[in-house]
Each structure stands twice: as C-alpha cells, then as structure tokens.
ZAMARGU-4260 file (C-alpha; in steps of 0.2 Angstrom, whole numbers, plus 5000, padded with zeros to 4 digits):
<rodrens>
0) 5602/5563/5577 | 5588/5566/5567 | 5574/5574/5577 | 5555/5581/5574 | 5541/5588/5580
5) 5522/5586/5576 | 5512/5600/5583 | 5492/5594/5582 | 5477/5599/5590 | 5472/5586/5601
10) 5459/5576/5601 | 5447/5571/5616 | 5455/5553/5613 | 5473/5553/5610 | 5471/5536/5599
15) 5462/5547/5587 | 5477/5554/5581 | 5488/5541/5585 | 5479/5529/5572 | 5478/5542/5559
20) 5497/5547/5562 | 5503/5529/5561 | 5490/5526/5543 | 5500/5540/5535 | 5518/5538/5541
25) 5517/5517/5537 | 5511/5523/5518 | 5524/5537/5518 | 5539/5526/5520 | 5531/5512/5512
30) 5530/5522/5496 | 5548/5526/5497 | 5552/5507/5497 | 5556/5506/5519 | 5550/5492/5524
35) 5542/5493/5543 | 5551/5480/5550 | 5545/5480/5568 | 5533/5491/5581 | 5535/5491/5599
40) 5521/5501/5608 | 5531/5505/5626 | 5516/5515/5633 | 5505/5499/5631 | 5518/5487/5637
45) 5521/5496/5652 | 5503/5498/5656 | 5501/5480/5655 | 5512/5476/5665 | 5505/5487/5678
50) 5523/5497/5678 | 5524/5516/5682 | 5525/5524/5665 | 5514/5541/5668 | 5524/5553/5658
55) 5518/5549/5641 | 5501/5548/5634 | 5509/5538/5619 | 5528/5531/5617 | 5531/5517/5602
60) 5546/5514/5592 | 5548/5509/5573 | 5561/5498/5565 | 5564/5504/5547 | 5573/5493/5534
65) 5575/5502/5514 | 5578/5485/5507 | 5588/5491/5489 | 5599/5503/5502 | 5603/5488/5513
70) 5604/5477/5500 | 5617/5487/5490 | 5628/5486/5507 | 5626/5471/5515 | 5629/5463/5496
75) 5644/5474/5494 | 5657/5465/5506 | 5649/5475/5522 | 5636/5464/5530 | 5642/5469/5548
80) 5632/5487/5544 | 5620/5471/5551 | 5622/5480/5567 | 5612/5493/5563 | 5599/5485/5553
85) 5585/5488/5556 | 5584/5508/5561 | 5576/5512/5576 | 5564/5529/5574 | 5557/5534/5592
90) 5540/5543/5594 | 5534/5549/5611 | 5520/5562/5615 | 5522/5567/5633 | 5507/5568/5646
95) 5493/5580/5640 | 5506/5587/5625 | 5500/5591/5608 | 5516/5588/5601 | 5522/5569/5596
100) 5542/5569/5597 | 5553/5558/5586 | 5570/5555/5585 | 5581/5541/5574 | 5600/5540/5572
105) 5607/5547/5557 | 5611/5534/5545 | 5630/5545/5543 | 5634/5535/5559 | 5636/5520/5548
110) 5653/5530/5539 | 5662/5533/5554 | 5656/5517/5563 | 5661/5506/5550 | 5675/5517/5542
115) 5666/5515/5527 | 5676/5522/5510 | 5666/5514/5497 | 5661/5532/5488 | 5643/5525/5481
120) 5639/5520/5498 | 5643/5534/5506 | 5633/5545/5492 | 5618/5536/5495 | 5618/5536/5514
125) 5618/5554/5513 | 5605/5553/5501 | 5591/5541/5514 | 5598/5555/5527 | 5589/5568/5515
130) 5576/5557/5508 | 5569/5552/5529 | 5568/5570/5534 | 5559/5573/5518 | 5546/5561/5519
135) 5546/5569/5539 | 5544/5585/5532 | 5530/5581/5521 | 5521/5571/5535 | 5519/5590/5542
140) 5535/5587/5552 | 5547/5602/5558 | 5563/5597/5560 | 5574/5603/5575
</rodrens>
C-alpha cells in the first residue's frame, strides 16, 4: 500500500480546502498523462441517503487510469491486469482532523497477482509506483 498524509490548517468551511485540494491533484495527475477515470464522494452519498456516516468530515475515492502504461499491458497479451484497472486512490479527513488521509494499492500487486515476467512491464510498474508518490510528494504529501 501506498499511503499519505496532508497536514493543513483548516478552514472554517471544510469545502474550502476540499475544492482547492481536488483542483490541484486533478491537474497533478493529469499532467502526468492519468486519466481520472471516476469519483465517488462517500460522505455525500451517505448523507443523502440519510445514513450514519459521522466519523468523517470528507471521504471520496478516485479511480486513476495512465492510458500509455495500461496500454502497453493490456496490448501486450495481458488484458486480464483488466481487473485492476482502473486504481482506486482513497481520501478521507476524519471529523474535525486537519489531516486528509490517502491510500492506493501499489501497482507491484499487479507482478505477483498476475505472475507477470515480461521485464519492460515490470520496469515500468515500478517506475508509476515512483512516479504516484512523487506527484504525492509534490502535492505537499508525507508519505508513511
């Protein structure tokens, strides 16, 4: 796993920097060629529906796609690393936190999942592993 933390000073409306964290981490990976290919806000959801969800002030989930990485796998004989497409990065800020938590699967799981061998394929999974926790790390992220 891949995890993070973004310490922050918080706002009188949490929104605030929710917007403003969102803005900058959409243009971060969308620089790097990631394609946001879904958003779930949880927090909302549940409050829609009316259902107990108090812990959190905030709790939404990304799907990332980096269409030339999955391109190069699915193309190359390995279209069920499917099942994993797209990633799934995790964000929650607990109740009255200053501190938005994220987590995503390493995409290493994908070599010992599939068994993959294929040497360029490997090289550059280890290589978006690097490259997501740098963009993290450049968002102001410290990685745990």
């Amino acid at each position: 796993m891949m995890t993070f933390e973004f310490e922050f000073e918080r706002p009188e409306d949490i929104d605030d920097f929710i917007d403003e964290f969102q803005e900058g981490f959409e243009e971060a990976f969308e620089e790097k060629k990631y394609i946001i290919a879904g958003y779930k806000n949880f927090k909302e959801a549940y409050d829609d529906m009316e259902a107990d969800f108090d812990k959190y002030d905030a709790y939404f989930v990304y799907s990332l796609c980096q269409f030339p990485f999955s391109y190069s796998v699915f193309n190359k004989g390995r279209a069920d690393a499917g099942l994993f497409a797209p990633c799934s990065m995790y964000m929650y800020i607990e109740k009255e936190s200053n501190k938005l938590m994220v987590g995503m699967p390493k995409l290493e799981n994908w070599i010992s999942v599939l068994g993959i061998k294929d040497a360029t394929m490997v090289k550059d999974i280890y290589t978006l592993d690097l490259e997501i926790v740098e963009i993290m790390k450049e968002l102001g992220a410290k990685e745990l």
